[in-house]
N, C-alpha and C positions, 0 to 999 in steps of 0.2 A: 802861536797861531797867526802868522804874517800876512794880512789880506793879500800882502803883492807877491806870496809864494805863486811861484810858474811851474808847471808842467808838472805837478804833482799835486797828492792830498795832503792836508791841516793834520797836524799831528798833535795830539793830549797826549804829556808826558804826568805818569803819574807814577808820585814818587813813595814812599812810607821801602825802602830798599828793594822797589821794584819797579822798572824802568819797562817800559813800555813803547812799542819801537811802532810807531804807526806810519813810517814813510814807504812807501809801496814800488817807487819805484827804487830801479836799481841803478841808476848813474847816478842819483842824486846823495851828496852828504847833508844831514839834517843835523842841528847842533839842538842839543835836549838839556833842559835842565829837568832833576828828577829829585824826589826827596827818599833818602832809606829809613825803612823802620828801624827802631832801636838807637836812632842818634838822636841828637838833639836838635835845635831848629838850627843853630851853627855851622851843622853839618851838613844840613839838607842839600845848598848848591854846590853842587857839581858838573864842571861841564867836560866832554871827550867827544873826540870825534868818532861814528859808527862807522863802520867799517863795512864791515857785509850784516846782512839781513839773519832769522834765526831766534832772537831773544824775544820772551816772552811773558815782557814784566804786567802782569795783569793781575795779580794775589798780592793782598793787606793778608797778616797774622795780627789775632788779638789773643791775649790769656783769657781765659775761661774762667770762672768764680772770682774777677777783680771783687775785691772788698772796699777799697779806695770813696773816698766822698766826693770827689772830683769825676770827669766822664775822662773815659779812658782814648786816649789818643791812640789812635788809630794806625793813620796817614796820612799822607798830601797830596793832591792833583796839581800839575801845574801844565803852562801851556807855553811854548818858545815864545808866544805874540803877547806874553803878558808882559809888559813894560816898567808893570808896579804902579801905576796911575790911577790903578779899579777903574777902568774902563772895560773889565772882563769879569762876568760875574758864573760865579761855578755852580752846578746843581747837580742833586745826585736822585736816581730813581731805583724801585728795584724793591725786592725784599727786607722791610727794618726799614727803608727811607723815610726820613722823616720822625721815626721814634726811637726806635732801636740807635741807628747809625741819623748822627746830624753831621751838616758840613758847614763850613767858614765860607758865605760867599764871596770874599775878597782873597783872603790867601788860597782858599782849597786847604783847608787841613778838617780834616775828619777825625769825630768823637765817640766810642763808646757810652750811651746813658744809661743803658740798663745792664744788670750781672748777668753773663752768656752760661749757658752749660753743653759743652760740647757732649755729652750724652743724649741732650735733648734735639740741637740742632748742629750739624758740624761745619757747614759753610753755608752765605747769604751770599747770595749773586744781584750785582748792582750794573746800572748803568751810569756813566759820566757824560756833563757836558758846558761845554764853556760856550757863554753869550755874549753879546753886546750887551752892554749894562744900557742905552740909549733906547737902542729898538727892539730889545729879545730876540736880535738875530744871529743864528747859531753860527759861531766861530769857526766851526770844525764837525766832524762828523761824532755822533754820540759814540761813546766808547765803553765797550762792558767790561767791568772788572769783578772778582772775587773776593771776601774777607773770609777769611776761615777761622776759624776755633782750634786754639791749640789747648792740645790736653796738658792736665795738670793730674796727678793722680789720687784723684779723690775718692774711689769707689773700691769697696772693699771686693776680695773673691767669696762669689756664691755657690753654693749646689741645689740647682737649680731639680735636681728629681729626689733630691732626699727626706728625710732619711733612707737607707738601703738596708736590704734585707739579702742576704744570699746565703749561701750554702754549701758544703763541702764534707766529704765521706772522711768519717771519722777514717784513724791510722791512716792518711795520706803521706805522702812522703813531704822532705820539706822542699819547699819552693812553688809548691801547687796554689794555681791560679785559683780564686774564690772567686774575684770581681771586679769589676772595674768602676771609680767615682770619676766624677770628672763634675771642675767645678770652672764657671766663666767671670770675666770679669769686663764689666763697661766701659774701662778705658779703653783710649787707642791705643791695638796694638803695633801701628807700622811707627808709634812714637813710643823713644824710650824706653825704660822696660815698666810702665807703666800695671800693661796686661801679662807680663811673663810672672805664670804661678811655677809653685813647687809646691809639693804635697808632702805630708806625713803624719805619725800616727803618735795622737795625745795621749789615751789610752788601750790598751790590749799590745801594745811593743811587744810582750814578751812572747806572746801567741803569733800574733800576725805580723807583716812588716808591708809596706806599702810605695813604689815606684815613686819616683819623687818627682819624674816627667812626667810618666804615664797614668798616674794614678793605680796603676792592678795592684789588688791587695792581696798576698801571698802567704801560704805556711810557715810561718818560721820553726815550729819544733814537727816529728814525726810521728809524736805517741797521744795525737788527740784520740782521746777516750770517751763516745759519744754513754755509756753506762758510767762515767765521773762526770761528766760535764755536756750537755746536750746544745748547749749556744752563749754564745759570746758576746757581747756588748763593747764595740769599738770605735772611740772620738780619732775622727779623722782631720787635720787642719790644709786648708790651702793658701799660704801664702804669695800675695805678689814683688812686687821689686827682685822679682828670684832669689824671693829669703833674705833680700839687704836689709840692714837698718831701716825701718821709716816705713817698709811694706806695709800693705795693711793686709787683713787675713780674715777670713770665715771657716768654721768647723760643720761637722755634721757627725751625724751615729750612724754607725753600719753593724746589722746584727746579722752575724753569723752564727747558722742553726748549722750543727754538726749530724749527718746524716748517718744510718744504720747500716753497718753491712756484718756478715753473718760472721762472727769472727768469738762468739760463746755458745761453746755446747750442750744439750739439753743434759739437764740433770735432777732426780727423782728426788726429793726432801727424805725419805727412807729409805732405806736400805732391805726392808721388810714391811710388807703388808699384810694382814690376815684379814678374810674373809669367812663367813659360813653357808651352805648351804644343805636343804637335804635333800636326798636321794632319788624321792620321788618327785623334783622341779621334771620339769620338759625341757628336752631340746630346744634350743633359742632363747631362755632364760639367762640376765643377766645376773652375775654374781656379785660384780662390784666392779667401781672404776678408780683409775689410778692415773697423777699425771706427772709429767715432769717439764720443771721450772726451765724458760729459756731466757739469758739475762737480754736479746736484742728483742729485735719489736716487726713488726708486718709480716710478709712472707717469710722472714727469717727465721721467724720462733713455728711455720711448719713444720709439724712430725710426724712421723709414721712408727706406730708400734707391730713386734713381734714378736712371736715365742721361740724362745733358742731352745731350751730343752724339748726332746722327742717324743717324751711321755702328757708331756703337759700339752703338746701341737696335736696329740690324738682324744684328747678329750676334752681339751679347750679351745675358745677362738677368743682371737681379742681383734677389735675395729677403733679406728677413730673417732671421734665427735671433731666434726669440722667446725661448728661453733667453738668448743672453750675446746679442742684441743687435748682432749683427757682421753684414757686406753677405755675402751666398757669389752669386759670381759664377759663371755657368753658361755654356756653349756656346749658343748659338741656333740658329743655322744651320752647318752644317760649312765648317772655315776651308781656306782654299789657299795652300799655299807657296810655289808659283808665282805667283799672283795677288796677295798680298799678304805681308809678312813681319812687320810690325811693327803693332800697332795701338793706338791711346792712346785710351780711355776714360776721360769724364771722369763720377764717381760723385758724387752730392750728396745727404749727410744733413739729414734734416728733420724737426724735432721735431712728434711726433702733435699733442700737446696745450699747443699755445699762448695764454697768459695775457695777454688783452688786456689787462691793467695794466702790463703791462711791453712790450709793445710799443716802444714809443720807446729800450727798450735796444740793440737793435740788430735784424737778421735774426739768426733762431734757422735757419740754417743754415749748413753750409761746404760746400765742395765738394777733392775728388782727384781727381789726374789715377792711372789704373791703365793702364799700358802693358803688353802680352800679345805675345810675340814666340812665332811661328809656329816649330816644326822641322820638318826635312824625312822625308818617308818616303815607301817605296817602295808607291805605289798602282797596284791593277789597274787596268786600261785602262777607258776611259771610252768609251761606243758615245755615237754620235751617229745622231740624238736620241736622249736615255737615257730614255726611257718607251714605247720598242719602237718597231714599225715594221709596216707594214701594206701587202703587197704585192697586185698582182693580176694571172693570168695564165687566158689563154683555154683550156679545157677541152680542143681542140684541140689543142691544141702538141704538136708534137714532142719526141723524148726529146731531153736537152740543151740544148734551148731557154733561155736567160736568165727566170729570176724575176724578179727583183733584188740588193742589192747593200746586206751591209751595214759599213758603218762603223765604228770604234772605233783610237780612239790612246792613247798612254801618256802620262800627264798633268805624270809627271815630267821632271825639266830632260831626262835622259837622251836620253827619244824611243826607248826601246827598239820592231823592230819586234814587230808581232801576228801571231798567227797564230790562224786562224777553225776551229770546229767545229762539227759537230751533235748535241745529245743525243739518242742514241738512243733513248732513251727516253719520246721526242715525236716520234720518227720510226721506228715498228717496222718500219714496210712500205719502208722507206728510197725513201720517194718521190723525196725530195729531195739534191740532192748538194751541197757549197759547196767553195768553192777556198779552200784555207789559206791562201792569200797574199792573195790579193784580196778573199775574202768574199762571192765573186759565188755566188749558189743559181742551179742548174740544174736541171734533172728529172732524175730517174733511172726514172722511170716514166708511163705512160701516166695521161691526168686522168680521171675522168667526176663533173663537179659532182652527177648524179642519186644517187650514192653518198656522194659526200662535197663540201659547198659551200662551208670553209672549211679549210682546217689551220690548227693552231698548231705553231710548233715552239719550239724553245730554242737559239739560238744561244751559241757560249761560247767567249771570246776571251781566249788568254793570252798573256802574254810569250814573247818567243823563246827567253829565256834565264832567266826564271823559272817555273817550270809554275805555282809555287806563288802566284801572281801574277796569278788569273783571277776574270773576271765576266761575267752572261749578259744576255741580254736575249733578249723573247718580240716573234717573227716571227709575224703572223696573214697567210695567206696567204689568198685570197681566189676562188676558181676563176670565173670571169667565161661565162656560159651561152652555147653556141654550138645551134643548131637541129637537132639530132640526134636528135630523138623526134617520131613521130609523134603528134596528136592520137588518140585512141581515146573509144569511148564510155561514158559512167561507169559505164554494169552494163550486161550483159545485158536489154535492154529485154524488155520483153514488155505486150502490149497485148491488149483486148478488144473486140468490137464485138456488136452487137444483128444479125439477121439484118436488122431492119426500118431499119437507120441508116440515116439522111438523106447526101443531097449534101452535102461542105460543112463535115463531124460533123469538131468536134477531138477525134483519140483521143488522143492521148498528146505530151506535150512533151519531149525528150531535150535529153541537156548533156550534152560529154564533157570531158575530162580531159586534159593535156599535162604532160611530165614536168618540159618545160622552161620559163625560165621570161627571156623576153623582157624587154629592159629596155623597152620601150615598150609591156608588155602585152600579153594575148593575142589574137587576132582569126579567128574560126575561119568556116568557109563550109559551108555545108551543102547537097548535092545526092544526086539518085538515083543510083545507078552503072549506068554502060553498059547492063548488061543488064538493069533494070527501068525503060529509056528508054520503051519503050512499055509499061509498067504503065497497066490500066485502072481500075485500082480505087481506088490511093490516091496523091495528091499531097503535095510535102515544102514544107511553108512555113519557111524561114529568118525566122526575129523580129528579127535583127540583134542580140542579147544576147547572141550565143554561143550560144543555144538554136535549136530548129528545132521545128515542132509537126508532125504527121501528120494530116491530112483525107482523109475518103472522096469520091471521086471519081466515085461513082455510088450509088446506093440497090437495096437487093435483092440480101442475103449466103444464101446456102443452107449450111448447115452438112451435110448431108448429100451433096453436090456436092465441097465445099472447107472445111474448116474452120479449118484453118491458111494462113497466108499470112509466107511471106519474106521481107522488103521488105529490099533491100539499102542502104546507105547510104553515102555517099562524102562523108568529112570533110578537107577542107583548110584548114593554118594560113595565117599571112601570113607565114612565112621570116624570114629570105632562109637557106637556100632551102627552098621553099614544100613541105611535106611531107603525104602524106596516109592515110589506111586506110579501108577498107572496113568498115562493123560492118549486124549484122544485126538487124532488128526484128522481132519475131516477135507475127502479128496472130493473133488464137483467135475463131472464127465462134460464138458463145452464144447461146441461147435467152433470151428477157426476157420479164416479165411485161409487161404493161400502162403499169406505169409505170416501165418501162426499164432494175426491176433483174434482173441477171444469174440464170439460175436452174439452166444446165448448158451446159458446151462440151464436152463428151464425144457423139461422134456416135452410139455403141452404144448409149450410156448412154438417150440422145434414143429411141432404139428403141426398148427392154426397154423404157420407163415410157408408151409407146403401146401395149404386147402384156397387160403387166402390170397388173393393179387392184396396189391397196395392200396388200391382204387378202395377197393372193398372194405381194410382196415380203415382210410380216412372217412369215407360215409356211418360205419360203423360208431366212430369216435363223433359224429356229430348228431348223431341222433341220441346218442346217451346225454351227450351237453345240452340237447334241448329238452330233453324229460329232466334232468337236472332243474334247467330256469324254470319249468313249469312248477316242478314240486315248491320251489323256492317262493314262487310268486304267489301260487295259491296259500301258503300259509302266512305269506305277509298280510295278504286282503282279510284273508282270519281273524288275523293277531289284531287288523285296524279295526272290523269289523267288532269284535268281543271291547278294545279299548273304550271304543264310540258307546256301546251302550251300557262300559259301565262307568264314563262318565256321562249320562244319563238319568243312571240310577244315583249316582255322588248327589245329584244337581236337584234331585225330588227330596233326597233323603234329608231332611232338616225337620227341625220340629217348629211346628204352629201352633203356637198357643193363641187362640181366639178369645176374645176378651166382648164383652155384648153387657151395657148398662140396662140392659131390660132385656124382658127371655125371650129366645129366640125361637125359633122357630120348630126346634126336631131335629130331627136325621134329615130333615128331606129339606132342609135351610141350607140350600151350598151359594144362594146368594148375596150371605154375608160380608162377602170380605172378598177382595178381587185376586182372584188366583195367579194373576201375571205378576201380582207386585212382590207376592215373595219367591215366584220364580227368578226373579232378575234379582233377587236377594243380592250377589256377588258381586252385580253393576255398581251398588251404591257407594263409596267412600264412607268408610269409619266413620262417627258420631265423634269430635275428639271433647273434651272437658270443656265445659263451659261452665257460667256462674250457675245457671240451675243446677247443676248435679256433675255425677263424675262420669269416666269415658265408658262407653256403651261398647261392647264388643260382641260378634254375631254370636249365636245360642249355638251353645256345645254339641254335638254330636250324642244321638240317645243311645246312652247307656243301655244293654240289654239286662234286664234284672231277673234271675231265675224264681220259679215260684219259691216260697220258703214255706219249711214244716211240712203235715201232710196235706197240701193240695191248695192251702190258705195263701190268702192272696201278697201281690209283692208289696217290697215296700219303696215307697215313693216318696219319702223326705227327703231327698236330694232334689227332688225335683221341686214339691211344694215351696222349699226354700230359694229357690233358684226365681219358680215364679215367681214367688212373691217379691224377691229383691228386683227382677224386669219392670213390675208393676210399678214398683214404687219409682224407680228409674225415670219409665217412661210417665208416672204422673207427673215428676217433680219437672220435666223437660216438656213443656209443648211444639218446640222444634222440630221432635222427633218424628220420622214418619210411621205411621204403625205397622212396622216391622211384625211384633210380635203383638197377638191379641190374644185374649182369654175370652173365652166363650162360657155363658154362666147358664146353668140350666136350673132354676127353682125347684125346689121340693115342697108341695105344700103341704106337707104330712098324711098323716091317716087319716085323718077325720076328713080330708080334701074330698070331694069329687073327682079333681083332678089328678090324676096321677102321674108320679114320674116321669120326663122324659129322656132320662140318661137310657145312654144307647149300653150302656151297663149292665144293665137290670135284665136287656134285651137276652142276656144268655140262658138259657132254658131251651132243657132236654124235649122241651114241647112245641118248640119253635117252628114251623111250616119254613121258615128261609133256608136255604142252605150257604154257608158259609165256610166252603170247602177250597174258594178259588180263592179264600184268604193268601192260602197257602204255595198260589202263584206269585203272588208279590212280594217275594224276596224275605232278606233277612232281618227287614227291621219290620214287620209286618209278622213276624213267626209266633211272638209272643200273642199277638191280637189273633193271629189262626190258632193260638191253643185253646184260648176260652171260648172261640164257637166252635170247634172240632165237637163232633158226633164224640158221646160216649163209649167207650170200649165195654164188652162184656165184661170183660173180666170186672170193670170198671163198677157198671150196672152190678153186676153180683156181690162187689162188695158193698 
C-alpha cells in the first residue's frame, strides 16, 4: 500500500492461497505479495506479475472439529506498502472478530481459537484493513473477505421419519414396490463423499431387498402368505462414504403389514348338519343356522348362501346374517309328518367378491348337506277344499231340504273322527242346520233370495275327542231365483195430453220393474187389461225393450167432459211360471198454448180464468192476504193478552205466612203487614249465608193437597215443618227482611169468653156469607173454595 501510488486504488493482498486482486484499473501492473494456505510461512512470498483482471482471491479454508491445543492458523493479509518496519498495523472486523478469528497486527496472520462445526455454521464473512500504526489512518480501502468451514465427515446417516410402517398385498409378484425410506446426512454434500449414502437391508434380506440409491424397498419372493404370516419386521441401514471404509451409518425398522386379498374359499367344518323341527312351527320359523369358515379377513370372507336342491328351495329359505356371516335357515312352506318325515337340504356358500387373479385356485365355493327331521303333532282337521266352499240352493225348497255337504278329516296318523258345527254367530236367524256327523246343511227355515241372495256362514269342525283341536272354514251359500214376484210398474205413471192431440201422439213410455231376477234375463209383455179391451181413446204399443209407449187413438180431448183418464195396464213376464199385475196410468186432459205447451189440467181452474179478467184474480189474492194478517194478529194480541195475566196470577201466587208476637186482629186485620213488599218478592236478591244462619231461599210453590179419607181434613206436615225451619231461619238472622211472617191467632179455650178467631172454624153450613166467588180465584184458591162451598144434597142426606 504505496502512499505515492498514482492513478489508481491501494491494494490489500491477502494471502493464506488466496490472492486478492484489488487494483481497478486497467493499464496499470500491480506487484502483490500474497500468502497460500496450507504452506508454511517459507512459502508465503511470492511475487508475479498480474496480467489482466478476473481473480478473486477473497476466501480463508479452515477444518472444522480441529482438536489441536494451539489456534488454528488460518491465513495472512498482507499489503505491497508493507515494508516490514510495522509501520502498518492490520485489523480484521466482521463476524468471530475478535474471538472466534484473531489476527497478528504486525504480520497479518490470522488464528482459529475456538473448535468450528461446519454443521453449525459454514462460513464467517470478515472485513480487512491496514492502518498507519502512527495516526490510524487507513492505508487502503477496507476489504471483505470469507473464511469457510471445510467439512470433515463426522455426522453419521439419519432417518429422519422412522420408524416406517407400509404395506403390500399378500401373493404379490416379485419386485413389487412396498416403500420408500430415505435417510439425510449433515455433511457437505458438494464436499467429498462425505453426504453420499447407500442403503441396505440388516434384517428381512430374505423377504424384502431394498435400492441401495433410492432407498424402495421391494418383494423379493412371490408367495407372501398374508394367512402364514401377516407382517414383517425389517432393519434397514444407510451408510455414508458410499459404503467405503470409514463410512459412518444409522439404521432404522420398517414394518411391513402384508395385506388380504380373497385368494381362500369359503368352506363348511361339516359335511352334514341335522336339525329338528315339528310340523306344526309357522311359516317364517327358524330351523337352524349353519356357517362356513373363510381363511381371509374384511370384505373378503363375504358370503352368500343357497339351496341347490329343488325340493329343499320349495320348502325351505336360507338368508344371511350380515353380522357373523352364518346361513339361518327358515320354514317356507308348512311341513307334514305324514307326508314327509325327513328332508336333506343341500346349502352352498359363495364368496360375494371374487378376484379374478386367482381364479385358477380353485372354486371359491363349498357346499352341506342340512337334514331337517319333521316331529309329529296333533293338528286340527283339515276341510276339504281348505279355501271354503260355495253352495247353491233354490229359494223354494223346503224346510230340510239338502244344501250341501261339507268335508273335513284329521290329518294325523290317528284319523281321529270329526264332528261338524255352525257359528252362530254367522247364523243368528238359524236358517241353516248341519249334521254333526256328516256335515251335511239342511234348512231350518224358509228362503226368499228378494231378502237375502247369498249367506255366508262358518262352519267349525273338531275332534271327537279333542274340542280343543278345531278349524273353520267359510260356507257362501248362494240362494238360486225361482219366479215368485210379479213384474210391477216402476212408479206411478202419470201422463198428460193437449185437448187438441193428434191420432197416433206418443204420450208417455213406461218400464217396470221385477224383483226377481231370471238367469236368462228379464222378458216382459205389455197389454191393455180386459176391461179397457174396448178403450177408445188410447192404444198400448209394446217396443219389445221391456218398455211399452201409450198413443192417442183418436183426436179431440175435452177437459171439461173428462179430464182424467185410467188406462189400465196388464204386465206379464216370461216365467216359468209366467206371472203378471195390473198397474194403472193415469192421463190429465190440459189446456195448451199454440205451441203445445201445457198451461192448466185443472177443469174449475179452466173456468174461473174464463169468468175472471186478471185484474180481478190480483184483488181477489189481496183481500184473502189481508183476512190472513188479521187472523194472525188477533190471535197474537190473545196469546200476549192470556200470557200477561198469567204472569199476573204467577206473581200473586206465593205463600204468606204472617207471623204476629201478639194477636191480632181477625179477618178483618189486613193491616198487618205491607202487601207491596211481598209483591216485589222477585225484586229482592237472595239472602246468601252468613254467620247467623244458612242461605234463605224464596218459599216453594203450595203444593195442592187432596182431602184424605172420608172428608177429613188435609194433612200439612210438610208445611208445619217448612214453617217452622223459616221461623227459625228468620229468628236466628235479623238481617233478614220479613219476607215471610206467621200470623198467630190464640185460642183461649172453653172456659174463655173469648172465642176463637181462626177464620177456620168460620166454615159452617150456617154461615149468612157466601163464599162461592172463592171459586173465581183460580187454582190455588180451589182447595179453600171446597171448605166454604155450600153443601150438596146428596151431601146433607148423608
Amino acid at each position: 500500500m504505496a502512499p505515492h501510488w498514482r492513478g489508481g486504488a491501494q491494494v490489500l493482498a491477502v494471502t493464506l492461497g488466496i490472492l486478492q486482486c484489488c487494483g481497478w484499473l486497467s493499464a496499470q501492473t500491480v506487484r502483490t505479495s500474497v500468502g497460500m494456505m496450507g504452506r508454511g510461512p517459507e512459502q508465503w512470498p511470492m511475487s508475479h506479475e498480474r496480467v489482466k483482471r478476473g481473480w478473486v482471491w477473497n476466501q480463508f479454508f479452515v477444518v472444522e472439529e480441529y482438536t489441536g491445543t494451539e489456534p488454528l492458523y488460518v491465513g495472512k493479509i498482507h499489503s505491497d506498502s508493507d515494508e516490514g518496519d510495522g509501520s502498518i498495523k492490520y485489523t480484521i472486523s466482521g463476524e468471530g472478530a475478535g474471538t472466534v478469528f484473531i489476527i497478528d497486527e504486525v504480520t497479518g496472520d490470522i488464528h482459529a481459537t475456538e473448535r468450528l462445526d461446519r454443521e453449525e455454521k459454514t462460513f464467517y464473512t470478515l472485513r480487512a484493513q491496514a492502518l498507519d500504526r502512527q495516526t490510524d489512518a487507513p492505508l487502503e480501502p477496507e476489504s471483505e473477505f470469507v473464511i469457510k468451514v471445510q467439512d470433515i465427515n463426522d455426522s453419521e446417516p439419519k432417518f429422519l421419519e422412522g420408524p416406517y410402517i407400509g404395506s403390500v398385498a399378500e401373493l404379490s409378484p416379485i419386485g413389487t414396490s412396498v416403500m420408500k425410506v430415505m435417510a439425510s446426512d449433515a455433511d457437505d454434500p458438494t464436499y467429498g463423499s462425505s453426504a453420499r449414502i447407500v442403503y441396505s437391508v440388516l434384517e428381512g434380506e430374505r423377504f424384502f431387498t431394498v435400492d441401495r440409491q433410492t432407498g424402495v424397498i421391494r418383494t423379493a419372493v412371490a408367495d407372501l402368505d398374508r394367512e402364514t404370516q401377516d407382517r414383517y419386521e425389517l432393519v434397514v441401514k444407510a451408510t455414508d462414504m458410499a459404503g467405503q471404509m470409514g463410512g459412518l451409518s444409522g439404521s432404522t425398522t420398517v414394518t411391513i403389514v402384508i395385506t388380504d386379498v380373497n385368494d381362500n374359499p369359503p368352506r363348511f367344518p361339516q359335511k352334514m348338519y341335522q336339525f329338528s323341527v315339528s310340523e306344526g312351527a309357522a311359516v317364517g320359523t327358524s330351523i337352524g343356522r349353519v356357517i362356513a369358515t373363510d381363511a381371509d379377513m374384511g370384505e373378503n370372507t363375504d358370503m352368500s348362501y343357497l339351496i341347490k336342491d329343488e325340493e329343499g328351495g320349495e320348502l325351505f329359505r336360507v338368508s344371511t346374517d350380515g353380522d357373523t356371516q352364518e346361513a339361518i335357515i327358515t320354514i317356507k312352506k308348512p311341513l307334514d309328518f305324514e307326508n314327509k318325515r325327513t328332508h336333506n337340504v343341500v346349502v352352498e356358500a359363495v364368496n360375494k367378491h371374487v378376484d379374478p387373479r386367482f381364479v385358477d385356485l380353485g372354486s371359491f365355493r363349498d357346499q352341506t348337506i342340512v337334514r331337517v327331521s319333521v316331529s309329529d303333532v296333533d293338528e286340527p282337521p283339515i276341510f276339504i277344499p281348505s279355501t271354503g266352499t260355495i253352495m247353491e240352493v233354490q229359494e223354494d225348497a223346503r224346510l230340510g231340504a239338502l244344501v250341501g255337504i261339507v268335508t273335513a278329516k284329521d290329518p294325523d296318523v290317528d284319523n281321529v273322527p270329526i264332528r261338524f258345527s255352525i257359528d252362530q254367530s254367522t247364523d243368528q236367524e238359524q236358517i241353516f242346520n248341519i249334521d254333526p256327523v256328516t256335515g251335511a246343511i239342511t234348512l231350518g227355515k224358509i228362503l226368499d233370495r228378494e231378502t237375502a241372495g247369498w249367506h255366508n256362514i262358518t262352519v267349525t269342525a273338531v275332534e271327537a275327542d279333542n274340542q280343543s283341536m278345531a278349524s273353520q272354514t267359510a260356507v257362501s251359500i248362494r240362494i238360486l231365483d225361482v219366479n215368485d214376484n210379479p213384474p210391477e210398474l216402476a212408479t206411478p205413471y202419470e201422463a198428460s195430453i193437449c185437448e187438441d192431440a193428434k191420432p197416433g201422439q206418443l204420450i208417455h213410455t213406461i218400464s217396470v220393474v221385477d224383483r226377481d231376477e231370471p238367469q236368462s234375463g228379464h222378458r216382459f209383455y205389455f197389454t191393455l187389461a180386459p176391461e179397457a179391451s174396448n178403450n177408445r181413446h188410447f192404444t198400448l204399443w209394446d217396443i219389445k225393450d221391456n218398455t211399452a209407449g201409450i198413443r192417442t187413438q183418436r183426436s179431440g180431448f175435452n177437459r171439461q167432459e173428462q179430464n182424467v183418464y185410467l188406462l189400465p195396464i196388464l204386465v206379464v213376464d216370461s216365467g216359468p211360471p209366467a206371472l203378471s199385475s195390473t198397474g194403472t196410468l193415469t192421463i190429465h186432459v190440459c189446456g195448451c198454448d199454440t205451441d203445445g205447451a201445457i198451461q192448466s189440467c185443472n177443469a174449475t181452474a179452466y173456468v174461473m180464468s174464463a169468468a175472471l179478467s186478471p185484474g180481478a184474480l190480483i184483488a181477489l189474492l189481496v183481500c184473502i192476504l189481508i183476512l190472513i194478517v188479521l187472523v194472525l194478529l188477533i190471535l197474537t194480541l190473545k196469546r200476549h193478552r192470556k200470557g200477561q195475566r198469567m204472569s199476573e196470577d204467577e206473581e200473586d201466587m206465593r205463600d204468606n205466612v204472617i207471623k204476629y208476637n201478639d194477636e191480632g186482629g181477625g179477618e178483618q186485620d189486613t193491616q198487618a203487614y205491607d202487601m207491596s213488599a211481598l209483591r216485589s218478592l222477585y225484586d229482592f236478591p237472595e239472602v246468601k249465608n252468613s254467620d247467623s244462619g244458612p242461605e234463605l231461599h224464596p218459599v216453594p210453590q203450595w203444593i195442592q193437597n187432596r182431602v184424605v179419607g172420608d172428608g177429613g181434613p188435609a194433612d200439612f206436615t210438610v208445611f208445619k215443618g217448612y214453617i217452622r225451619k223459616k221461623v227459625e231461619q228468620a229468628d236466628a238472622d235479623l238481617s233478614v227482611p220479613p219476607y215471610d211472617s206467621f200470623q198467630t191467632y190464640a185460642f183461649e179455650g172453653s172456659s174463655s169468653p173469648a172465642l176463637s178467631l181462626s177464620s177456620i172454624h168460620t166454615l159452617s153450613t150456617t154461615s149468612e156469607q157466601d163464599f162461592s166467588y172463592l171459586s173465581d180465584w183460580g187454582p190455588r184458591f180451589r182447595q179453600l173454595a171446597g171448605y166454604y162451598a155450600p153443601a150438596q144434597p146428596e151431601e146433607e142426606g148423608s
